[in-house]
C-alpha positions in Angstrom: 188.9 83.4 58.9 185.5 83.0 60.9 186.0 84.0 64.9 184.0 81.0 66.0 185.1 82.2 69.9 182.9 81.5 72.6 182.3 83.0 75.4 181.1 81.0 78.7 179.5 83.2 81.4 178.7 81.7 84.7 176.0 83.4 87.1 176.3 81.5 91.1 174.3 82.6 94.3 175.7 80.8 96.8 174.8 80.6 100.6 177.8 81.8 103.4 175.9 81.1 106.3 178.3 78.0 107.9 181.3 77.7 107.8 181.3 74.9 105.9 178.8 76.6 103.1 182.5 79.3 102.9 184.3 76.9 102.4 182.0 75.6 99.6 181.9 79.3 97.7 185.7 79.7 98.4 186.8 76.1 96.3 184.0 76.8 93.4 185.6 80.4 93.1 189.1 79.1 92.9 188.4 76.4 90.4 186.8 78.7 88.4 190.2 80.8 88.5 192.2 77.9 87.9 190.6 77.0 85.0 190.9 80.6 84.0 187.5 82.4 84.4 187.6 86.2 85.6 185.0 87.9 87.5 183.1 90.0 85.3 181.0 91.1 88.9 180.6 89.9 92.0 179.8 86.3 91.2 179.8 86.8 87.7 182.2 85.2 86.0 183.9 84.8 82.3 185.8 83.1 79.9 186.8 82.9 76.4 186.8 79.6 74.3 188.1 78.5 71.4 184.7 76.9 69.7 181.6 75.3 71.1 183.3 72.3 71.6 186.3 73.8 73.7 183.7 75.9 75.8 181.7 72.5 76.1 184.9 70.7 77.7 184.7 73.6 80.3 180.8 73.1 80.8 181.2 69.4 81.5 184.6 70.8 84.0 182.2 72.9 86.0 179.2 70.3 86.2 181.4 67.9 88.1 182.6 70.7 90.2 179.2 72.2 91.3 178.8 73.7 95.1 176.3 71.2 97.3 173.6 74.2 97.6 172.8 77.8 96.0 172.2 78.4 92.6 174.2 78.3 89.5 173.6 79.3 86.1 175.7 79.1 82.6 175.2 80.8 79.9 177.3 80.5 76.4 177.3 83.2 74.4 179.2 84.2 70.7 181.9 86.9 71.2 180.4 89.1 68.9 176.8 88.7 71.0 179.4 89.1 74.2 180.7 92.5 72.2 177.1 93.5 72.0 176.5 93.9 75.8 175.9 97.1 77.5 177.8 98.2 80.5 174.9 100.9 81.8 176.7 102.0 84.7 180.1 101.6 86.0 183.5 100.5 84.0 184.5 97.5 81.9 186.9 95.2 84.4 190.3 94.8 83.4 190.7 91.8 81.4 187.9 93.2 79.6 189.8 96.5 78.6 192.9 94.0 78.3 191.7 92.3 74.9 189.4 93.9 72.9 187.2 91.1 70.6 188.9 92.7 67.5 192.4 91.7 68.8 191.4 88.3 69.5 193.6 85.7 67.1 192.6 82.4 65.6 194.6 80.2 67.3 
């Protein structure tokens, strides 16, 4: 069987500088969460999809729940180009150590 998994990286520079700008970053971090997206850095975050169209239901999810200001970016990737990353310095999170791309099932 083909691993058609997709992985959906999202990339946010938000400002903090009000309190209403928090507030902002604090409910687009959360719903990221709740829709099940770990933080791969500090506002880096990641999740695995089924298929394209599975990660573009969570695309269109995150468009209508963009911050008022800062910047976000998205970037979709195969899991097998995700496997290909480099971590240069520092350790791999741990949801990454968690599930290796070899272990993932089709479901």
């Amino acid at each position: 069987m083909i691993n058609r998994h997709m992985r959906i990286i999202v990339f946010f520079d938000l400002p903090v500088t009000t309190k209403k700008l928090r507030k902002e970053y604090t409910s687009f971090r959360k719903f990221l969460i709740k829709e099940g997206f770990f933080m791969l850095q500090y506002s880096v975050y990641s999740k695995i999809t089924r298929n394209h169209d599975d990660a573009n239901k969570y695309i269109q999810k995150i468009k209508k729940n963009l911050p008022a200001y800062g910047s976000v970016r998205l970037l979709t990737v195969t899991e097998k180009q995700y496997a290909s990353m480099l971590l240069l310095v520092g350790e791999a999170t741990a949801h990454e150590n968690f599930l290796k791309t070899e272990e993932i099932l089709e479901l």
